[in-house]
Every structure is written in structure tokens, then in C-alpha cells.
N, C-alpha and C positions, 0 to 999 in steps of 0.2 A: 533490538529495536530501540530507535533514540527515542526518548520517551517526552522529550524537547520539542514533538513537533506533535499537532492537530488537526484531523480530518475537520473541513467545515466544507457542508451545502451552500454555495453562494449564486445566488439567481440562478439555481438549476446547474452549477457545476459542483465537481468533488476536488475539494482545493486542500492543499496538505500546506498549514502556517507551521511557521517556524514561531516559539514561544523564547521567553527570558531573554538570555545571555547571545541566542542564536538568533534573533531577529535582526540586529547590527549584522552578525557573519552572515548569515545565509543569503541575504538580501533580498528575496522576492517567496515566490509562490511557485508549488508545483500543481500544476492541471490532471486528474487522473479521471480515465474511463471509469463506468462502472465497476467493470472489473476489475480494475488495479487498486479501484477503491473498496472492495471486497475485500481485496486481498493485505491491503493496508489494514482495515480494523480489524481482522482474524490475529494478521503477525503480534499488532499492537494490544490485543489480548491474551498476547502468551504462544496463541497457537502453534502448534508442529508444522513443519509442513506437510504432513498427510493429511493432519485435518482442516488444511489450509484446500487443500487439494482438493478433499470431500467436499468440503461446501462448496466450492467450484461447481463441481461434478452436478450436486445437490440444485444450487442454482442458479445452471444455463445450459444442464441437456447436454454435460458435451463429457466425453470418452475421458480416463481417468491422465492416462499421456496427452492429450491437450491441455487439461485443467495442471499437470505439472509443467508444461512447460510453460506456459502462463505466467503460473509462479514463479519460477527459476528467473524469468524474462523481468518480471517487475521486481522482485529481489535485489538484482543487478542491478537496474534503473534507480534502483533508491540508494544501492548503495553508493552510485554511482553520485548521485546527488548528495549525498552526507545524511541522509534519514536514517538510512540501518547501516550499522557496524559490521 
């Protein structure tokens, strides 16, 4: 996880800034569902992905193969975006 970027609330969204060195490169903002933003502060806490998974699982009711592939789905997305390595 790049530890270069920040979850913020902004009038009701989950926006992920780019900090320092990475505000010039990254050039803008990423918009995340709940979920993605779930799963953004778990990673950014260290988390595994099992226990990325669990809390998924945990909070939205939903089967342990949805809540991975969710993961897997937003993992890619970010790293896609330059957030996680």
C-alpha cells in the first residue's frame, strides 16, 4: 500500500488524495464506493486479505467469494491507478 495517499469524506463521497511528492504526479482524485473504501482503509492498515475479506463479509451480508472478489477487483483498480504496488 502507498502510504502517499489519503482516504477523505468530501460532501458525502470517499475520495482517495494523493499527498507530497505525488500530488504533482498523480494529478487528480479517485472516487470510491463504500466498499472500495472499506477495503482501501483495511489494506492501509496492514491488513491481509482474509481479513480484508472478513470485514467485508462482516459489513454487507454478503458470501465470503463475493467479498473476495471485491477485493481482488479493487486491489487491481488501485493498482491500476498507482495507490498499491
Amino acid at each position: 500500500m502507498n502510504k502517499d495517499f489519503v482516504l477523505r469524506e468530501v460532501c458525502g463521497l470517499n475520495v482517495v488524495l494523493p499527498t507530497g511528492a505525488n500530488v504533482k504526479d498523480f494529478g487528480g482524485a479517485l472516487n470510491l464506493n463504500d466498499t472500495a473504501a472499506l477495503i482501501f482503509e483495511q489494506l492501509q492498515a496492514g491488513k491481509t486479505v482474509e481479513e480484508t475479506v472478513a470485514a467485508l463479509v462482516a459489513a454487507y451480508d454478503v458470501s465470503p467469494e463475493t467479498a473476495l472478489a471485491d477485493v481482488q477487483e479493487t486491489i487491481n483498480s488501485l493498482r491500476e491507478a498507482g495507490v498499491v504496488a
